[in-house]
C-alpha atoms as one frame of an Amber mdcrd trajectory, in Angstrom:
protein
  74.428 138.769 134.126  76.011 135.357 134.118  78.319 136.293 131.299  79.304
 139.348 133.209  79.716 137.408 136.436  82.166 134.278 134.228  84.467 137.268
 133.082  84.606 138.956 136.785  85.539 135.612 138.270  89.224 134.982 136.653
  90.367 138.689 137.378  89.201 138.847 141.433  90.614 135.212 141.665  93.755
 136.734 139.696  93.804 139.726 141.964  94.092 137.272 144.555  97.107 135.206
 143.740  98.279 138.725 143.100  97.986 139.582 146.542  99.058 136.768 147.925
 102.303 136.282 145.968 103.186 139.782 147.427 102.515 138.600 150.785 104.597
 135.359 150.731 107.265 137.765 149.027 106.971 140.320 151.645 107.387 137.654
 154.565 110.402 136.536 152.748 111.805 139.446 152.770 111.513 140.687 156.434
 114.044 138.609 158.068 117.182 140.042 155.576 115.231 143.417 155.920 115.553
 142.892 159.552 118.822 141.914 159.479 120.226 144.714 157.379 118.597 146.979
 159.908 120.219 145.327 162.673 123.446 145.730 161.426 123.613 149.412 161.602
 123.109 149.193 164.496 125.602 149.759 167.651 125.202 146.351 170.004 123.175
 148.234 172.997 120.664 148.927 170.486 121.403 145.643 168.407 120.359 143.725
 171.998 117.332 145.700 173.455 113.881 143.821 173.678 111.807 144.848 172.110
 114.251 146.184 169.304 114.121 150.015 168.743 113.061 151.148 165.140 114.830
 154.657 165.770 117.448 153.648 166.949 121.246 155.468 166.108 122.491 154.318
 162.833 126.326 153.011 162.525 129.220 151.122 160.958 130.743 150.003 164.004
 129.692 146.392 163.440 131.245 146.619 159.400 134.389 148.276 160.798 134.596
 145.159 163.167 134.068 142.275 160.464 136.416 143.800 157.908 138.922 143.875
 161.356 139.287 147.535 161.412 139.255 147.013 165.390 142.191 144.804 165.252
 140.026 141.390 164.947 140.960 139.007 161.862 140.148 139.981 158.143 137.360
 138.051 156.289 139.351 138.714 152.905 141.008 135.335 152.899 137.747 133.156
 153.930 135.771 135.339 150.776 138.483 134.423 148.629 138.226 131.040 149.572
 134.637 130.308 149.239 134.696 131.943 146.187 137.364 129.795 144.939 135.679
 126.561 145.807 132.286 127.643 144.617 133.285 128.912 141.466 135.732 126.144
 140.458 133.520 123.503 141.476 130.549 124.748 139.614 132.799 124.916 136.558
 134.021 121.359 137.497 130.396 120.246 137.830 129.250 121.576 134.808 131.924
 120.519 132.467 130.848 117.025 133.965 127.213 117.197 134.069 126.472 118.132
 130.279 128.042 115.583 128.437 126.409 113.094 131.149 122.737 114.522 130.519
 123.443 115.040 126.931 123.987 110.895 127.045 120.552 111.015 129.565 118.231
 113.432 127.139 119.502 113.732 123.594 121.057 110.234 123.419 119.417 107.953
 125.863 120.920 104.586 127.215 119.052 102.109 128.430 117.220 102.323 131.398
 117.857 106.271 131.813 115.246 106.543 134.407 117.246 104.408 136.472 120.256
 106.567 136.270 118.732 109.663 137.012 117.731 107.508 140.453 120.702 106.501
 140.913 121.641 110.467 141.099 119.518 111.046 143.129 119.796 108.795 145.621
 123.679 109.541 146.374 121.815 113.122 147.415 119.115 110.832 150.011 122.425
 109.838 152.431 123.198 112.217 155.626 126.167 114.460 155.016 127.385 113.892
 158.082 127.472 109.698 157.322 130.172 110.238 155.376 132.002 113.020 157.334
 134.548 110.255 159.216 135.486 108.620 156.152 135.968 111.638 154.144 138.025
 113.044 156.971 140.591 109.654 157.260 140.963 109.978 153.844 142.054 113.842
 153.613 144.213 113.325 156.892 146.266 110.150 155.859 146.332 111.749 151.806
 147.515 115.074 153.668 144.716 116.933 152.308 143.054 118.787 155.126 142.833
 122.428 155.198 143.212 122.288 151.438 140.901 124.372 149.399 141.226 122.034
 146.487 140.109 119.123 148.773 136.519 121.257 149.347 136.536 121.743 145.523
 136.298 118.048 144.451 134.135 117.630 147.388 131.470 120.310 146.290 131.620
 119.114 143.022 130.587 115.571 144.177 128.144 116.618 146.074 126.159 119.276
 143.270 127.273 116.043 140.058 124.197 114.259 141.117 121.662 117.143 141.430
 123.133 119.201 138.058 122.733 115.628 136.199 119.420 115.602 137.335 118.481
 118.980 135.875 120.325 119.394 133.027 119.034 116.244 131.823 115.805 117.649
 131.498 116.762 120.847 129.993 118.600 119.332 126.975 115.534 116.913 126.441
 114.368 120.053 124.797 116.948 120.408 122.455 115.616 119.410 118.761 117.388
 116.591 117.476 117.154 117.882 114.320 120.012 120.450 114.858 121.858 118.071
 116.288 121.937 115.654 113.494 122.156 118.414 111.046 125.595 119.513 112.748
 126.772 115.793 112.784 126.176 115.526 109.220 128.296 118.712 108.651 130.796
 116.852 110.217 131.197 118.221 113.505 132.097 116.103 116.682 130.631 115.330
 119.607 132.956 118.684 121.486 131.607 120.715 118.856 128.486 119.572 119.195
 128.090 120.607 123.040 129.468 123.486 122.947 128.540 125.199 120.155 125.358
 123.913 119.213 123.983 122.167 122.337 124.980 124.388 125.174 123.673 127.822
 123.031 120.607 126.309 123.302 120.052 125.204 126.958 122.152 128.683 128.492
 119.213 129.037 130.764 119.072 125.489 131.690 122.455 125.608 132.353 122.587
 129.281 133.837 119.833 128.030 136.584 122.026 125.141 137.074 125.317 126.662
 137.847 123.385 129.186 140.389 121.893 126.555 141.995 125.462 125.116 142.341
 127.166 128.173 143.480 125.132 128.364 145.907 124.555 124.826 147.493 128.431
 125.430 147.541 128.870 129.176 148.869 126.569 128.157 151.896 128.166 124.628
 152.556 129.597 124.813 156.656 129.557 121.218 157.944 132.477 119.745 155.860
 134.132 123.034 155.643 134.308 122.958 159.326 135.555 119.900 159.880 137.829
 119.651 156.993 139.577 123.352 156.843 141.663 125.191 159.422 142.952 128.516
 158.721 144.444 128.310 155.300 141.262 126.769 153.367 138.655 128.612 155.945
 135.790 129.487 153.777 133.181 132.354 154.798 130.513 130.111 156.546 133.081
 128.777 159.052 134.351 132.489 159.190 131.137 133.653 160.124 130.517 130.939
 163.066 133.595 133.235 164.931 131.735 135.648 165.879 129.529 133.243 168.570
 132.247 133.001 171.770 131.560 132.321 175.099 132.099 136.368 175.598 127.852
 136.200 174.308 126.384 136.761 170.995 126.863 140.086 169.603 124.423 140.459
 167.251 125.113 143.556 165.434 128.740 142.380 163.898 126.674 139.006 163.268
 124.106 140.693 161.214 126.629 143.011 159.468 128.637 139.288 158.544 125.880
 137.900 157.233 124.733 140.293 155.009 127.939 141.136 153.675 128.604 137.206
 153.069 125.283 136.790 151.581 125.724 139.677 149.105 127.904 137.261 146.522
 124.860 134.858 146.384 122.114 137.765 146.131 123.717 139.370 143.659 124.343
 136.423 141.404 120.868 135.518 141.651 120.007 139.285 140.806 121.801 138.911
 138.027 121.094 135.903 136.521 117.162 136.101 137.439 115.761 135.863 133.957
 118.049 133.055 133.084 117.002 131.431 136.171 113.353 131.928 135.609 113.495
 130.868 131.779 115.635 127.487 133.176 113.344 126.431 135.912 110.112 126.926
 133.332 111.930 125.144 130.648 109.791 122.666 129.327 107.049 123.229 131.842
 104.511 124.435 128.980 104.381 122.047 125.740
């Protein structure tokens, strides 16, 4: 009986992290559920309280984002953001590998330190650093540059990307690395053909992560852009005027802005997963 009662414990206790994984996913998911609803719907419907489940499905509030109805067209704002998210994650990574490869497979003194160091440029308030960063793109002639949001994103995602590359490539064998530099192959060749093969998930989780810190960035993008370098964030904060809150178009904006970010985590989810668990189990 006690035997039987041992081996019943682990699969009821399983069933129950089960369970409550699918709860905690389900909750997640309710709000963008909600808001995909929402924005098929027209705005009478969008606005009643309590919300009506059968209501009329529509694309009025798509046909109004994409500016169908004569309002402005998202197209340049998407191409923006996805300008400055993808070139600064490439900027950021091309940074942060040979900087954790110096961290993990060839430590310097006092490494732990370092990674601090990292860490703690990410502990000060964005918006600290707003008025200086500001001056400085207004007297260098730099505002409403998308370039100027590029080498800002990449700034702010060095520190954090540092940070967790540095553990990824800590579980890189050294073995294959000095087996490549006695084959003669240089440091170049050594990231990128033997070092970065290795850590792809690492570095796959890393440059999501990136992407999106940068996709959903709005407070320096606000300040710092106009109408040339407006990314889709500051695009999306449009559609609250002092006419009300029309909450229909808003929910058809957001999803269609968040779609970029869902579907790169969609489709990196297995390197994600295998770079977040990397070197959790010894």
């Amino acid at each position: 009986m006690s035997t039987v009662a041992v081996r019943t414990r682990p699969r009821s206790r399983g069933a129950g992290l089960g369970l409550l994984a699918w709860l905690v996913g389900i909750a997640f998911f309710l709000p963008i559920a909600w808001m995909a609803l929402t924005s098929f719907h027209s705005e009478a419907d969008a606005a009643t309280n309590p919300p009506s489940f059968a209501a009329s499905l529509t694309l009025d509030g798509y046909r109004e984002f994409f500016g169908t109805g004569g309002g402005a067209s998202p197209w340049p704002a998407l191409i923006n953001s996805t300008v400055a998210s993808v070139a600064s994650t490439l900027c950021v990574l091309l940074l942060a590998l040979p900087a954790a490869y110096a961290l993990s497979v060839r430590p310097v003194r006092k490494w732990t330190d370092v990674l601090f160091f990292f860490l703690s440029t990410k502990m000060m308030p964005a918006v600290a650093g707003l008025l200086p960063i500001y001056l400085f793109a207004k007297n260098a002639g730099l505002l409403d540059n998308i370039w100027l949001l590029v080498l800002l994103y990449t700034a702010m995602n060095l520190p954090i990307a540092v940070w967790m590359m540095q553990s990824f490539l800590a579980e890189v064998p050294v073995a294959v690395i000095e087996a490549a530099q006695i084959d003669g192959a240089r440091l170049p060749t050594i990231l990128a053909r033997v070092v970065a093969p290795i850590a792809l998930p690492g570095i796959a989780a890393t440059a999501l992560i990136c992407f999106i810190f940068s996709w959903n960035e709005l407070l320096f993008a606000r300040v710092l852009t106009g109408v040339v370098a407006e990314t889709a964030p500051v695009f999306l904060t449009g559609f609250i005027t002092s006419q009300g809150l029309f909450l229909a178009k808003v929910c058809a904006a957001s999803l269609v802005i968040s779609l970029p970010v869902l579907a790169a985590g969609f489709a990196a989810q297995d390197k994600l997963v295998q770079g977040l668990s990397l070197g959790a189990v010894k």
